[in-house]
Legacy VTK file of the C-alpha trace (Angstrom):
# vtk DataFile Version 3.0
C-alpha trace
ASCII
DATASET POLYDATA
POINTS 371 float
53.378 -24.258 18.110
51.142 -27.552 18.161
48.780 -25.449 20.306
48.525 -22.254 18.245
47.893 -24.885 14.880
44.692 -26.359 17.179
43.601 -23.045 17.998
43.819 -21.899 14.377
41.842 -24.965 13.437
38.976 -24.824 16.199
38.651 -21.333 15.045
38.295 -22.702 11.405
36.070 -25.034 11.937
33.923 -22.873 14.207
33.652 -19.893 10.929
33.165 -22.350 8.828
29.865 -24.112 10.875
28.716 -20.862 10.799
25.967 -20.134 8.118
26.578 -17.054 6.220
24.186 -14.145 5.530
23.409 -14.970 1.985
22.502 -18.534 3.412
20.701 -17.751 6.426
18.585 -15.129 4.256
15.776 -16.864 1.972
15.834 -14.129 -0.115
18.671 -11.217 -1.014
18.318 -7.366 -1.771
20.467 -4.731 -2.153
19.371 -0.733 -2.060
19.516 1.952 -4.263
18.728 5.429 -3.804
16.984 7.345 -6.441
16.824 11.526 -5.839
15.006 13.155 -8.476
15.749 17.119 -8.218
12.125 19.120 -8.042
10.549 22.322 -8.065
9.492 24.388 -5.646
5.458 23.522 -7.131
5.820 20.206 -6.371
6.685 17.868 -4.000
8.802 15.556 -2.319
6.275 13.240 -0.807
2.784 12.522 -2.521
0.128 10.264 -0.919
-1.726 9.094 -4.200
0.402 8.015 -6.789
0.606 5.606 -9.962
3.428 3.758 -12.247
3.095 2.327 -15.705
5.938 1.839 -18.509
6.385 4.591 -21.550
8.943 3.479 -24.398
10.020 0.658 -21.517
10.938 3.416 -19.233
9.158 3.337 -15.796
7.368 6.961 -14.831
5.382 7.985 -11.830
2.657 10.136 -11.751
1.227 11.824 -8.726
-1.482 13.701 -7.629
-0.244 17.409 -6.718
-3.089 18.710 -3.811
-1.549 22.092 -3.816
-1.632 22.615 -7.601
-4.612 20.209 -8.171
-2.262 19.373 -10.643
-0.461 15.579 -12.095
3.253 15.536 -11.449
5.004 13.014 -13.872
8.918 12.140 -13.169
10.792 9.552 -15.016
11.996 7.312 -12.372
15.513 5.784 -14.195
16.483 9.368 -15.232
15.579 10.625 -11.833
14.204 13.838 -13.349
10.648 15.417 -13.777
9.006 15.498 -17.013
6.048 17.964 -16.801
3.131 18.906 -14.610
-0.609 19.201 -16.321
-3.084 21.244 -13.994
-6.158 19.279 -13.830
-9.568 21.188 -13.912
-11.844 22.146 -11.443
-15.015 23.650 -12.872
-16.245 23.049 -16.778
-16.938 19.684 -19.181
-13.464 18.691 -17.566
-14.012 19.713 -13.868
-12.448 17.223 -11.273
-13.008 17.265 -7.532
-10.357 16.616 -5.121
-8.449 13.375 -6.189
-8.033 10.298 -3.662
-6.580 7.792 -5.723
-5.213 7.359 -9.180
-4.253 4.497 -11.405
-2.552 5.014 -15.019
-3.213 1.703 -17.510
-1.372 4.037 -19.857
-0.222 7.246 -20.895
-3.470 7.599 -22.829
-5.584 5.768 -19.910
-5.668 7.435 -16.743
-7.707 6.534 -13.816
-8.573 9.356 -11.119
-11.324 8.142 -8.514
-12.909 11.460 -6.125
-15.907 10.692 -3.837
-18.581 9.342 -5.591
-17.123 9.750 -9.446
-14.745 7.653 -11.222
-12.805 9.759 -14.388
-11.082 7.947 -17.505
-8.809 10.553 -18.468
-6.682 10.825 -21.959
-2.604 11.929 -21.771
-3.925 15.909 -21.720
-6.080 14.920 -18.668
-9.762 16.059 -21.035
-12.218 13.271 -19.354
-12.606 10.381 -21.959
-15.185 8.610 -19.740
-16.869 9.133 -15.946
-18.976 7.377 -13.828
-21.540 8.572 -11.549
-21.082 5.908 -8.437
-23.597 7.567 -6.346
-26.017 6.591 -9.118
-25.223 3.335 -9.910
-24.839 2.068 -6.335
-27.423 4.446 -4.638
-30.223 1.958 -4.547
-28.023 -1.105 -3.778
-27.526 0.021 -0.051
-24.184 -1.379 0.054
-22.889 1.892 1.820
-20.363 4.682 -0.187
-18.394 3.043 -2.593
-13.998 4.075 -1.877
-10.766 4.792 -2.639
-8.162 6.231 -0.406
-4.832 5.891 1.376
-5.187 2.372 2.391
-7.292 1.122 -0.390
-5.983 1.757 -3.619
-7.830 2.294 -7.020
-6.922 -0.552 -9.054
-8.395 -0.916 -12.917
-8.427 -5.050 -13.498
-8.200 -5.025 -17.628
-8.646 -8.319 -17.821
-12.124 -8.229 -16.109
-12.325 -4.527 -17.184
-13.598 -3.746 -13.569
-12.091 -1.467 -10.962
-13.068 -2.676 -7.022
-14.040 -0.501 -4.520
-14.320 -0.931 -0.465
-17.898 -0.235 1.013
-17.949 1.942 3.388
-20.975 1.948 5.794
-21.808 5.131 7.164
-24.560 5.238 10.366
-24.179 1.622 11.213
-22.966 0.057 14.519
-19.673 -1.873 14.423
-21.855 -4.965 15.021
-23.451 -4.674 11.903
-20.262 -3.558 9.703
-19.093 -7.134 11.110
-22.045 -9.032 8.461
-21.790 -6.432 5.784
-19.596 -6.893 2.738
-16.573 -4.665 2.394
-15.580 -4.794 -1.495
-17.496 -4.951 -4.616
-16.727 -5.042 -8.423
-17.619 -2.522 -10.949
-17.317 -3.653 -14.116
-16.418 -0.227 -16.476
-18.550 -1.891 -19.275
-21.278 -2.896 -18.440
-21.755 -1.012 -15.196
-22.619 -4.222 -13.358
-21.679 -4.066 -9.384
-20.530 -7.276 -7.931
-20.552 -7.737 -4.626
-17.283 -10.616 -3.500
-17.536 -12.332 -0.552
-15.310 -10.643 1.499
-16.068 -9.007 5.174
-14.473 -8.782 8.461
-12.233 -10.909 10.146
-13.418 -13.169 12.937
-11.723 -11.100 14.932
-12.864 -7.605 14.585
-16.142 -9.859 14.880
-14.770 -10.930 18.514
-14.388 -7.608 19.839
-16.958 -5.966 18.395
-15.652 -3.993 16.031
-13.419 -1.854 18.600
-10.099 -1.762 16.574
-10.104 2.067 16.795
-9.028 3.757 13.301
-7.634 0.318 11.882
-11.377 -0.194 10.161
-10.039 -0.252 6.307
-9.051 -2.989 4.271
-5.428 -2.943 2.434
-5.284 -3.207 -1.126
-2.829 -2.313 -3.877
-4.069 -5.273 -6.600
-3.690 -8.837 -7.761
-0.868 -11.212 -8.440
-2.131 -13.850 -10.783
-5.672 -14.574 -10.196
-5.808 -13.729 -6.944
-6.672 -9.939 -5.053
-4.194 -9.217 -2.270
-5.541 -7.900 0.571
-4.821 -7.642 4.587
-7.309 -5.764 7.601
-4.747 -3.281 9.218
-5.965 -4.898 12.571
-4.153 -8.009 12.181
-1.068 -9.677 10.521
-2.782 -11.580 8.342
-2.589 -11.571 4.571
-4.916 -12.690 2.394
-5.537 -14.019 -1.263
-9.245 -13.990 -3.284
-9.340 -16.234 -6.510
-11.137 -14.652 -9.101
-12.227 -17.867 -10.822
-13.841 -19.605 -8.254
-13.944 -16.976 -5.257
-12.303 -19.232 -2.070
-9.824 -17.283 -0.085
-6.416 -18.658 1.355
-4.547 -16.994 3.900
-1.416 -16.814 5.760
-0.654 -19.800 8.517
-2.980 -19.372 11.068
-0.552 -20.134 14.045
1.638 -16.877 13.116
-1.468 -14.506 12.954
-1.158 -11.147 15.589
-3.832 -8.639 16.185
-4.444 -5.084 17.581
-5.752 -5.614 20.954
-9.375 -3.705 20.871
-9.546 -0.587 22.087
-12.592 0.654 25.147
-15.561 1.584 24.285
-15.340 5.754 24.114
-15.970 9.134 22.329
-12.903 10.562 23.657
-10.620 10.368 19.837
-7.762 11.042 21.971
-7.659 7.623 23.246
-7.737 6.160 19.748
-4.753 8.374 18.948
-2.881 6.886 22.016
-4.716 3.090 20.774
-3.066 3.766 17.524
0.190 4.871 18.265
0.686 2.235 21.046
-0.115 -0.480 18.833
0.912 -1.859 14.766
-1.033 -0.856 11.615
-0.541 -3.625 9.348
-0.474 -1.424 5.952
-2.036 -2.621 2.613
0.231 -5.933 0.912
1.595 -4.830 -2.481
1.853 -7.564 -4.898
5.436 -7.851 -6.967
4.234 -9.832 -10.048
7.494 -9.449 -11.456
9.143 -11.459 -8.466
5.999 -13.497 -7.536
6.463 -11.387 -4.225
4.038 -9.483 -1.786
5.522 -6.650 0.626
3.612 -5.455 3.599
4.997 -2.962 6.340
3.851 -2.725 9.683
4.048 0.818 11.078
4.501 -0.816 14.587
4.563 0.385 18.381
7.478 3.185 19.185
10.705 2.454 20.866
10.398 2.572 24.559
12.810 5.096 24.729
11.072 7.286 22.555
8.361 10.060 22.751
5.948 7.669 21.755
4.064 9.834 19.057
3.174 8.926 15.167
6.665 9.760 13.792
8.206 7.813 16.655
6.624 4.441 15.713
8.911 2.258 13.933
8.789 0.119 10.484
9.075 -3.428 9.409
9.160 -4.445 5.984
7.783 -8.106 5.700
8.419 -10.684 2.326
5.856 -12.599 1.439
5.934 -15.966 -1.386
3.177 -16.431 -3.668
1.588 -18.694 -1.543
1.273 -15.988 1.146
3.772 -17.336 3.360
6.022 -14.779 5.304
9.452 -15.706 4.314
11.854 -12.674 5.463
11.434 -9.503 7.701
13.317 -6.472 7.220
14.098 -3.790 10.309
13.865 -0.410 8.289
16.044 2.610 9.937
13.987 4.645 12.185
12.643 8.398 10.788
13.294 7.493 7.212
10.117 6.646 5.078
6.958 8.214 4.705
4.643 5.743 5.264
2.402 4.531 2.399
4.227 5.763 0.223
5.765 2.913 -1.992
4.678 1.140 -5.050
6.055 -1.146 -7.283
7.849 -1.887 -10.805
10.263 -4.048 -12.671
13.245 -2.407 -10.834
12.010 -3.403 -7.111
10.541 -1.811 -4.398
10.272 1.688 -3.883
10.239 3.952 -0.342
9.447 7.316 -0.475
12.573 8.768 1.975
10.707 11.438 3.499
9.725 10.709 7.072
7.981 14.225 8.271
10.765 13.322 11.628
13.852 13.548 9.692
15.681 16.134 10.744
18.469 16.167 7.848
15.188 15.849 5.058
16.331 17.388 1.826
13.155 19.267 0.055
14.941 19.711 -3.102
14.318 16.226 -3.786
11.814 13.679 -4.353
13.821 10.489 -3.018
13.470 7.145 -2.705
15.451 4.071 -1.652
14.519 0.814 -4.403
15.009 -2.453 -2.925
15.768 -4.852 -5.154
14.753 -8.432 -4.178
16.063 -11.728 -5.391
15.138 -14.989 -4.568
17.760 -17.379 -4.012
LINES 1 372
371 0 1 2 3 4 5 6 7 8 9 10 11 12 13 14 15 16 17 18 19 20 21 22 23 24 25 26 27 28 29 30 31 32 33 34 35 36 37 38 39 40 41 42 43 44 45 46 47 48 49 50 51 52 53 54 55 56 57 58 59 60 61 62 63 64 65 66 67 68 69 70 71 72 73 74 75 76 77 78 79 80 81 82 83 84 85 86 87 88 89 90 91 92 93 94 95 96 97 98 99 100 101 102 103 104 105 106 107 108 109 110 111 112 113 114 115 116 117 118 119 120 121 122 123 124 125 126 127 128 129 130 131 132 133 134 135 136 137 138 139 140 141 142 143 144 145 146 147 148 149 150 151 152 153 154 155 156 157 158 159 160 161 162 163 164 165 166 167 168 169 170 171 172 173 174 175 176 177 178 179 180 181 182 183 184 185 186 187 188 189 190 191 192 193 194 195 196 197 198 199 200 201 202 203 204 205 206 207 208 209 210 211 212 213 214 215 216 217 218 219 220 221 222 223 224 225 226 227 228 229 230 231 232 233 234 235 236 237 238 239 240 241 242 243 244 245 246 247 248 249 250 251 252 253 254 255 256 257 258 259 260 261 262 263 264 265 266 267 268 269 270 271 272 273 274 275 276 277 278 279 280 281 282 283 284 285 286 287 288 289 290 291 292 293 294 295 296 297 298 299 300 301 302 303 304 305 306 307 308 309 310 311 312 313 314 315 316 317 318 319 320 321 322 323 324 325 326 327 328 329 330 331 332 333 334 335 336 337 338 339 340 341 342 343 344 345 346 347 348 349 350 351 352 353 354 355 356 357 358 359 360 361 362 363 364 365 366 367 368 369 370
């Protein structure tokens, strides 16, 4: 009996040495999943895609391609609320859309190559700007917005910040050229920030393969968030007084470059071998910054795109990693997530998931809290 009570206590005292989850975790989160029922005209994944607040209710709105249309869904309903067809041709024509931010239901952003729209709620063109024009003499290359870089509308500044892509120039001189300017919506005045490539794509010459874009969803306080997909790095511009603070140097990882070569095929195989680090979203609500890396497949695996895996990494306000999260293989779409007061949202439509249900536009919301 005397030896089963010291068994029973070793084994008490060992538990309770143990930390628990909650402890060992710097932050909690829990998951819930959202599945909005849809149409057969729209969709249940869209690349560019916005969120604002109407009567305190969060709504997303997303560019249809197939329609050339905006999708809007109420996101704590889970249902759609309508679908306006945008124009193509006329006073109100609008190219193929790229990237879209909505201030408001009254205020919405859509950038296409080389022409930014202000658009009111019945998507008639309030305001557009001719970016060809205003930065063709600057020779600062094509002003963007896309998948990786995100039109963003800074209404405190009342600018919107584009990246600069060069077009017929060598790596070696991307390397000195600026990648991100200013354009303020007033005044039309371009500002060009201080911000190029990383030492590192500097070290190898530029030969990261497709990984050339810089991340960016926005700011959280004064500072823009942004990350190059070729390293781990994230990174923080101040506004006010334009120095830059990153992530601890010591934990920094980075694409090894790829050979010099024509053949794309070999940039495929660079890029599925190795991680993309995709664009940081900033949580001002939590003081929070998410990046995923879409890193290197399983071993076991085929080793193509929809084989490579996900990792969901927590950043602090100070742009410290704090927690990494292993998400389930063949689940999200990748970059497609944003943000709002409820948490973090993931698009749950991995183009590899065999038991995908296109009824629905789905997404699991992970709710953050810091302890």
């Amino acid at each position: 009996m005397k030896r089963l009570l010291s068994i029973i206590q070793v084994v008490i005292w060992f538990f309770s040495c143990q930390p628990s989850q909650e402890e060992e975790l710097p932050i909690k989160y829990s998951i819930e999943t959202i599945k909005i029922p849809i149409s057969s005209e729209q969709l249940n994944s869209y690349q560019i895609q916005s969120n604002f607040s109407l009567n305190e209710k969060p709504v997303l709105v997303s560019y249809n391609d197939k329609r050339h249309s905006l999708d809007f869904f109420n996101l704590d309903h889970e249902e759609s609320i309508t679908s306006k067809n945008l124009d193509s041709d006329g006073p109100n024509g609008i190219g193929k859309i790229e990237s879209i931010f909505v201030q408001s239901s009254d205020s919405i952003f859509v950038y296409e190559l080389g022409k930014l729209h202000l658009l009111n709620g019945d998507l008639s063109k309030k305001q557009s700007w001719d970016l060809f024009q205003i930065y063709g003499d600057l020779n600062l290359g094509i002003p963007q917005c896309n998948f990786y870089f995100k039109l963003y509308y800074d209404s405190e500044r009342q600018s919107v910040y584009f990246f600069m892509n060069q077009m017929g120039v060598s790596l070696l001189e991307i390397a000195e050229l600026p990648l991100m300017t200013s354009l303020n919506l007033e005044t039309n005045e371009v500002n060009v920030l201080p911000i190029y490539h990383s030492e590192y794509f500097k070290s190898v010459a530029g030969q990261v393969g497709f990984m050339t874009y810089l991340g960016f969803y926005g700011k959280l306080d004064n500072q823009l968030i942004f990350n190059y997909q070729y390293e781990s790095t994230i990174y923080g511009f101040q506004l006010n007084d334009e120095k830059l603070s990153t992530t601890s140097s010591s934990k920094v990882k980075f694409v090894p470059s790829t050979p010099q070569t024509k053949d794309p095929q070999a940039y495929d195989q660079h890029a599925i071998e190795n991680p993309h680090f995709l664009s940081p979203i900033p949580d001002p609500w939590r003081n929070l910054i998410y990046s995923i890396v879409w890193d290197s497949p399983d071993a076991n695996s085929y080793k193509t795109y929809l084989d490579k895996s996900q990792i969901l990494r927590v950043f602090d306000e100070n742009l410290e990693l704090i927690q990494t999260v292993t998400l389930p293989d063949r689940t999200y779409q990748i970059n497609n997530w944003f943000v709002n007061e409820n948490g973090l949202y993931l698009n749950k439509a991995h183009p590899g998931d065999s038991l995908l249900n296109e009824d629905f536009l789905m997404f699991d919301v992970f709710k953050f809290k810091v302890n």
